[in-house]
C-alpha positions in Angstrom: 36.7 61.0 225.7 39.2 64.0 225.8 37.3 67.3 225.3 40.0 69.6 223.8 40.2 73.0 223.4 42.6 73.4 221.0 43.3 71.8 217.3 46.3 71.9 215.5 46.6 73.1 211.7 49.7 74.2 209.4 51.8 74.5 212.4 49.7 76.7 214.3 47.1 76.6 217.4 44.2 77.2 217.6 41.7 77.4 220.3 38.2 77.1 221.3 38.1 80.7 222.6 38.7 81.7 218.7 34.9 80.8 217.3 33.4 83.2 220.4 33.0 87.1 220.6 30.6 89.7 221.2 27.4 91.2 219.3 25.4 94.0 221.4 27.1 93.1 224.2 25.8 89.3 223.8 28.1 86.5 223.8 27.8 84.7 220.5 29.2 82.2 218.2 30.8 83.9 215.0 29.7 81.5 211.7 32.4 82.3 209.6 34.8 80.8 212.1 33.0 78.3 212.9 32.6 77.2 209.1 36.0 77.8 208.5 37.0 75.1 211.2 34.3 72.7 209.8 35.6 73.2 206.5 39.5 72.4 207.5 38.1 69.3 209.4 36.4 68.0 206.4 39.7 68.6 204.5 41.7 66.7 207.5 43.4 69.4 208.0 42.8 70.0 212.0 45.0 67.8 213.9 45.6 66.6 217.6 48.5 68.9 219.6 49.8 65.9 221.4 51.5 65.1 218.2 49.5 61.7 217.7 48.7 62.4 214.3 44.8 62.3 214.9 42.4 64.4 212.5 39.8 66.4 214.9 36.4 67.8 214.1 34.9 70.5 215.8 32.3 70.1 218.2 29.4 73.3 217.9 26.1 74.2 217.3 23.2 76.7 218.7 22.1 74.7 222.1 24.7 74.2 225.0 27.4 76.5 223.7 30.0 76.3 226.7 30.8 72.4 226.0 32.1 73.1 222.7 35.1 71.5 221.9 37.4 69.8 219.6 37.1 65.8 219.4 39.0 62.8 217.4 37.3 62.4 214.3 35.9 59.2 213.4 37.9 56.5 212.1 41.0 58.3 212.8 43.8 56.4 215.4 43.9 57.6 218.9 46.0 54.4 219.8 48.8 56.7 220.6 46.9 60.0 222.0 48.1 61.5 224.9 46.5 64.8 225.2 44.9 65.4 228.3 41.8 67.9 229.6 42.8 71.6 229.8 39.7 72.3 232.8 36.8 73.7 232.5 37.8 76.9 234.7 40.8 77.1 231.8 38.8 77.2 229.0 36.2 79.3 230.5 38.5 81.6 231.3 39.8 82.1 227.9 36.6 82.0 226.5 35.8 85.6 228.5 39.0 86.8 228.0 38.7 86.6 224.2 35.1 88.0 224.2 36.6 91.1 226.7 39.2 92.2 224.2 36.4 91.8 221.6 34.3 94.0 223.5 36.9 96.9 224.6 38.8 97.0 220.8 35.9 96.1 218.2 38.1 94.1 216.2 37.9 91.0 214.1 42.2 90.8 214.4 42.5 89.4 217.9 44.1 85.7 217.8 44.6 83.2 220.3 47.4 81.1 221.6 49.9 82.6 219.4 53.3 81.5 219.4 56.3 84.2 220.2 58.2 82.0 217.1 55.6 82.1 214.8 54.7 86.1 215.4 58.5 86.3 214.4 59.5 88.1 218.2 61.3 85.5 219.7 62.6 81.6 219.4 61.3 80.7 222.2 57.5 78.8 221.7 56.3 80.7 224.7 52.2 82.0 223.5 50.6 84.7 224.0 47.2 83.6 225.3 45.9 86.4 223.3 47.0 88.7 221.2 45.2 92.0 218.7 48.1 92.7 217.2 47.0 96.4 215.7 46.7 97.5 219.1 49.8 95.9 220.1 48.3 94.6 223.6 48.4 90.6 224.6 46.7 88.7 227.5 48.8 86.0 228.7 46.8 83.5 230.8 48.2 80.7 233.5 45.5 78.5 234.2 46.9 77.7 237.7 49.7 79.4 240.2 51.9 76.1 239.3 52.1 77.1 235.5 53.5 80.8 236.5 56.7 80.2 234.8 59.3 82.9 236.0 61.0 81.9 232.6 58.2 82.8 230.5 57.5 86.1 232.5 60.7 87.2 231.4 61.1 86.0 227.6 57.5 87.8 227.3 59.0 90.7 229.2 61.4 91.2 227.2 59.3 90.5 223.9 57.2 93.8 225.3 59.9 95.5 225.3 61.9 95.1 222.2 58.1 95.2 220.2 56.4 98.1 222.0 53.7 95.2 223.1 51.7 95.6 226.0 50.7 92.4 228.2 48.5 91.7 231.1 49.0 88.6 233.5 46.0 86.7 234.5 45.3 83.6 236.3 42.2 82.2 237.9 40.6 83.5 241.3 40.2 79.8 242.8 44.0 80.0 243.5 44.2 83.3 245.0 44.5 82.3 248.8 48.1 82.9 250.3 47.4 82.0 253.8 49.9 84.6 255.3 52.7 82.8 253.7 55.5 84.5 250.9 53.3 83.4 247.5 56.4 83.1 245.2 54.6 82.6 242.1 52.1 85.7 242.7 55.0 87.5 243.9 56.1 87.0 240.1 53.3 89.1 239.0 53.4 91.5 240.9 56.8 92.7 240.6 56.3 92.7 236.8 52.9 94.7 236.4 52.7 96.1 239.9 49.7 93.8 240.9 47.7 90.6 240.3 44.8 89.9 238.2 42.1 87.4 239.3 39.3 86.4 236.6 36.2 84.9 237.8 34.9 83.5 234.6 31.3 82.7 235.7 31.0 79.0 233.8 32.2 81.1 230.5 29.4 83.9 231.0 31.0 87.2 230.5 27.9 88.7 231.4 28.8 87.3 234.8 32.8 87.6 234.3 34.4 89.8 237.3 37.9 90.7 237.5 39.9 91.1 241.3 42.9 93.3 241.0 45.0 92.3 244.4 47.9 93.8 245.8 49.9 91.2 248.0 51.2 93.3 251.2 53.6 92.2 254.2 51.6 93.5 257.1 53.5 94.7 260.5 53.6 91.0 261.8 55.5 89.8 258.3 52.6 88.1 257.2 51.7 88.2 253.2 48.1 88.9 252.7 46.1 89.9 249.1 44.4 93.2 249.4 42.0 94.1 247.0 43.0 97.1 245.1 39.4 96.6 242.8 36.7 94.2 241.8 34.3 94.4 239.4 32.3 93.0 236.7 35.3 92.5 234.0 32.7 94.7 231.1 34.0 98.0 234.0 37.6 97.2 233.3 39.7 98.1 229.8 42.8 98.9 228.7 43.7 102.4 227.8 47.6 103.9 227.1 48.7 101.4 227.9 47.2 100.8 231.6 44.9 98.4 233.0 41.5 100.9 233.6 39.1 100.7 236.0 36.1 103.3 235.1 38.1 106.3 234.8 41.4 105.6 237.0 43.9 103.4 236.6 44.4 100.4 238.6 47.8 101.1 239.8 46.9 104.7 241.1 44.1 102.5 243.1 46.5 100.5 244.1 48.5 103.8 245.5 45.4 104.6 247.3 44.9 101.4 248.9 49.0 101.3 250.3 48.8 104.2 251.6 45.8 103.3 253.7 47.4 99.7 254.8 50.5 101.5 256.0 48.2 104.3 257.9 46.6 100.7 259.5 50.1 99.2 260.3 51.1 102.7 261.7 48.7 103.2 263.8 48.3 99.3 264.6 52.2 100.0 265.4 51.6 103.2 267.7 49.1 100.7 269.7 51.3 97.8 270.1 54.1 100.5 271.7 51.6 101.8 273.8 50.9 98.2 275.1 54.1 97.1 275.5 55.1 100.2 277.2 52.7 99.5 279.8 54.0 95.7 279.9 57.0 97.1 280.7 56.3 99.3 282.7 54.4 96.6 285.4 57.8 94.1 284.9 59.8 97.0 286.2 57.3 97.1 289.3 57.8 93.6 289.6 61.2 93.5 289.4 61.9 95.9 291.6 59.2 94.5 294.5 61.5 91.3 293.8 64.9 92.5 293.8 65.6 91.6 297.5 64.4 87.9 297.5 66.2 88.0 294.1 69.8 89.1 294.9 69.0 86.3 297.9 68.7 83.3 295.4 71.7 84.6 293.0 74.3 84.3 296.5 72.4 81.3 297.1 73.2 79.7 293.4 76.6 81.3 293.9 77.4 79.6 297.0 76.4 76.5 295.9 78.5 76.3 292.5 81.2 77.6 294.5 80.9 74.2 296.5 80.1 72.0 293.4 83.4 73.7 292.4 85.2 73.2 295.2 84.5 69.6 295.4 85.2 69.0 291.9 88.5 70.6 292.0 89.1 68.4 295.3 88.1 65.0 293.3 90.6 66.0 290.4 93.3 66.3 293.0 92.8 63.1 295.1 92.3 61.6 291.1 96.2 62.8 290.7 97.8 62.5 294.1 96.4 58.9 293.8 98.1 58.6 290.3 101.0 59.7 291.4 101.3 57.5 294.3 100.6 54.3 292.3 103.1 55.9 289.7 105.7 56.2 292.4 104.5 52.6 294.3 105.2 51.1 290.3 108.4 52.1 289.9 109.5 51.0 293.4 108.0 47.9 292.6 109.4 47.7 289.1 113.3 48.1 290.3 113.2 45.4 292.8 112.7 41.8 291.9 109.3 40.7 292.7 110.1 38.2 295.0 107.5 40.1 297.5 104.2 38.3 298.3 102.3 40.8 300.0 100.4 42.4 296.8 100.3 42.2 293.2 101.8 44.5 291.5 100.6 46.9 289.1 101.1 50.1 287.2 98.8 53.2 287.4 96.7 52.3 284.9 96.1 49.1 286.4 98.2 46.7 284.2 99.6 43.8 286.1 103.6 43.4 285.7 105.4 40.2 286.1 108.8 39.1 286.5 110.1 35.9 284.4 111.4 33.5 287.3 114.0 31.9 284.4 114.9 35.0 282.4 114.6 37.8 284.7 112.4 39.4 282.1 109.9 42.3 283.3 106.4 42.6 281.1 102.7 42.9 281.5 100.8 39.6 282.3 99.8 39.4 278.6 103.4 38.2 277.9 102.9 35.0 280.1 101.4 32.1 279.6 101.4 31.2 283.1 102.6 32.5 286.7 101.5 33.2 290.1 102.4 29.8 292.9 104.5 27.9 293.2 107.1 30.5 291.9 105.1 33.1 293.8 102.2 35.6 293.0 104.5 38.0 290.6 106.7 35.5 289.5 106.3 33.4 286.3 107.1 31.7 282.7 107.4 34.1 280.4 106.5 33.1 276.3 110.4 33.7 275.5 111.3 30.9 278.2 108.2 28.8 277.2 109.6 27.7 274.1 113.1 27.5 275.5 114.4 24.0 275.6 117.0 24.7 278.0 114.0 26.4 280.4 111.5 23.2 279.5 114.5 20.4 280.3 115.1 22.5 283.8 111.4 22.1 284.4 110.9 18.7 283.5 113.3 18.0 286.1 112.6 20.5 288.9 108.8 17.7 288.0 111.1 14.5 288.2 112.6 15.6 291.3 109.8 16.2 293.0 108.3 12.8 292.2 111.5 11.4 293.8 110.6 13.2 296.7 107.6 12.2 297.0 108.3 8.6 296.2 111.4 8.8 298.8 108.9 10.2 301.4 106.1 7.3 300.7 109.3 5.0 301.8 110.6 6.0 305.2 108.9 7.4 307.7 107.0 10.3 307.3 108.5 12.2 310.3 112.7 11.9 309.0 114.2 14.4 307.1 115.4 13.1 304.0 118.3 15.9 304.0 120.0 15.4 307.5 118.2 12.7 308.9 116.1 14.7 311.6 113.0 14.4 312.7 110.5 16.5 310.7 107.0 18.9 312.3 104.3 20.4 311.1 104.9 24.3 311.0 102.8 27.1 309.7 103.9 30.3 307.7 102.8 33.2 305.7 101.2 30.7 303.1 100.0 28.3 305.4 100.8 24.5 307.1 104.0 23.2 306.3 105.9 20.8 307.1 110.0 21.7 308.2 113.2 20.1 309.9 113.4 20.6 313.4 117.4 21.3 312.8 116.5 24.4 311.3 118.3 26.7 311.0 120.9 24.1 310.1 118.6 22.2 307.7 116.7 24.7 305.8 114.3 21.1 304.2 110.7 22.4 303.5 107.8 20.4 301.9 104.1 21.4 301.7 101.6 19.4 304.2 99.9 16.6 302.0 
């Protein structure tokens, strides 16, 4: 079951803190308050904050003080409830705050968790954690560094301001810890009230109650640290014209003190640090100097060799383009005569093989033909124009059927007679290979390949 510590009636909070304060300097319940609450519950008139539209009753009596708490009444729906836990630290915390003010002001008009709206200083439902309104001074309490709102520090701020009122900043030691790093959220405080206000609240004993009044400092090394400006039980601390009090001096002149002191520390933590580094530098000059032969020795050395790294770079560039430039030149040679040569194939600088169409006369990249290379010769081919040509396919087809003639003709007479002149033929060989040719060459020029 949800322990709450606050109820809802006519529009306005209120919370458990309300039904405590101080008698002798013991820590009581006051009876009117808590009969007025019992009263209002028994009149259904205390209600759930969530906004479920539960009735609540209120949870008190003489043994085990510190659990008391608001609670659905019986019988009343909390099908649709959504309020959750405030903490115990929370509520403890108000608790000793409300009985502190009690203590320092004697007065019955302090109220809690008081709406800026409803006081008629603002439209913004920002509270006031606390708030004695004849001496004009408020608490405002974040129960964690997460709820220090940079919005609601400066609606409140400017709330003091334009009402003469008087507010503290208070949140709860357990998140005090920066751990060197920039603590945005404390930072907050701080630059509003000059420093930040811890409350130990001791389980809700304000006998036991101590207040830590820190000062957040960026040390030589730029790391934020909380100094403690003051700590004491919170019964040695009250507010007085409008200052925070500690005994008889103010917290922020403590705080004075205590900067002054941390910048004598970084000083002379400074002057010792220069000293050492003086001497650091001191022993690398030693060094350096000892060094500075063997030293100059390896920067010629590291010259030298870049030098030759550069050298050789600049000499690969230049073969790289004196090579280009020769294939460049070797291409267009190539490229103005007819490609009847079989000693290479012929390329650009890039690479590209060029061909010449053996029907056409047409000069591309091998890409443009479908076939090439022997018979015609290695940069001779068909180019796809001549492919499709009818006139080029008819002169092909019988360039085919005359060679089958040949062939037939030779399979009937005698494979040594030259079926041009008559002669008698003979195996020959050439730049291609074995061959066979007329013996009346150069008067019969007949050629066939060796089958």
């Amino acid at each position: 079951m949800v322990k709450r510590s606050e109820a809802l009636c006519n529009g306005e909070i209120i919370g458990i803190e309300s039904i405590y304060t101080l008698q002798k300097g013991q820590q009581i319940n006051i009876p009117e308050k808590i009969k007025w609450l019992r009263n209002l519950s028994q009149q259904d008139k205390l209600f759930c904050p969530c906004g479920c539209g539960a009735n609540l009753v209120l949870v008190a009596g003489e043994s085990n003080k510190r659990v008391q708490h608001f609670r659905i009444k019986v019988g009343s729906d909390e099908s649709n409830c959504c309020m959750k836990n405030e903490g115990k630290e929370s509520v403890d915390s108000r608790i000793v705050l409300k009985c502190w003010l009690d203590d320092k002001f004697k007065s019955d008009n302090i109220k809690s968790r008081q709406r800026l709206d409803k006081l008629g200083f603002s439209d913004s439902q920002y509270e006031l954690s606390l708030f004695a309104s004849e001496e004009k001074v408020a608490i405002v309490f974040f129960p964690n560094k997460a709820a220090i709102d940079a919005d609601k520090i400066s609606v409140i701020e400017k709330v003091k301001a334009e009402q003469g009122i008087n507010a503290f900043y208070i949140t709860p030691i357990a998140d005090a810890s920066t751990g060197g790093q920039y603590p945005e959220t404390f930072m907050r405080l701080q630059d509003t009230q000059g420093f930040v206000i811890f409350i130990d609240a001791a389980n809700g004993n304000y006998s036991n109650a101590f207040l830590k009044i820190v000062a957040i400092y960026k040390n030589i090394d730029g790391f934020y640290n909380p100094f403690t400006v003051s700590t004491d039980s919170i019964k040695n601390y009250y507010i007085s014209d409008e200052q925070l009090m500690h005994g008889n001096t103010a917290v922020s002149v403590e705080k004075a003190v205590l900067m002054v002191s941390l910048r004598n520390k970084d000083e002379e933590y400074h002057a010792e640090k220069e000293r050492k580094e003086k001497e650091l530098a001191e022993r690398r000059t030693a060094h350096q100097r000892a060094s500075q032969i063997s030293f100059a020795a390896f920067q010629a050395e590291q010259k030298r060799l870049q030098e030759e790294r550069q050298a050789a770079y600049e000499a690969k560039l230049a073969e790289k383009a004196a090579e280009e430039k020769r294939l460049e030149e070797q291409f267009a040679k190539d490229f103005d005569g007819d490609f009847t040569q079989n000693d290479y194939i012929i390329r650009d600088s890039k690479g590209n093989r060029w061909l010449k169409c053996f029907y056409c006369g047409r000069k591309a990249k091998d890409s443009e033909f479908p076939s090439y290379g022997p018979p015609l010769g290695i940069n001779l081919g068909r180019c796809y124009i001549c492919d499709k040509d009818p006139k080029v396919k008819e002169l092909i087809e019988n360039e085919r059927k005359e060679k089958e003639e040949l062939v037939r003709l030779d399979r009937i007479r005698p494979k040594d007679v030259c079926p041009e002149c008559g002669g008698r033929l003979k195996e020959k060989s050439g730049r291609f290979g074995s061959f066979i040719g007329c013996m009346n060459y150069p008067d019969c020029e007949y050629t066939r390949k060796n089958w």
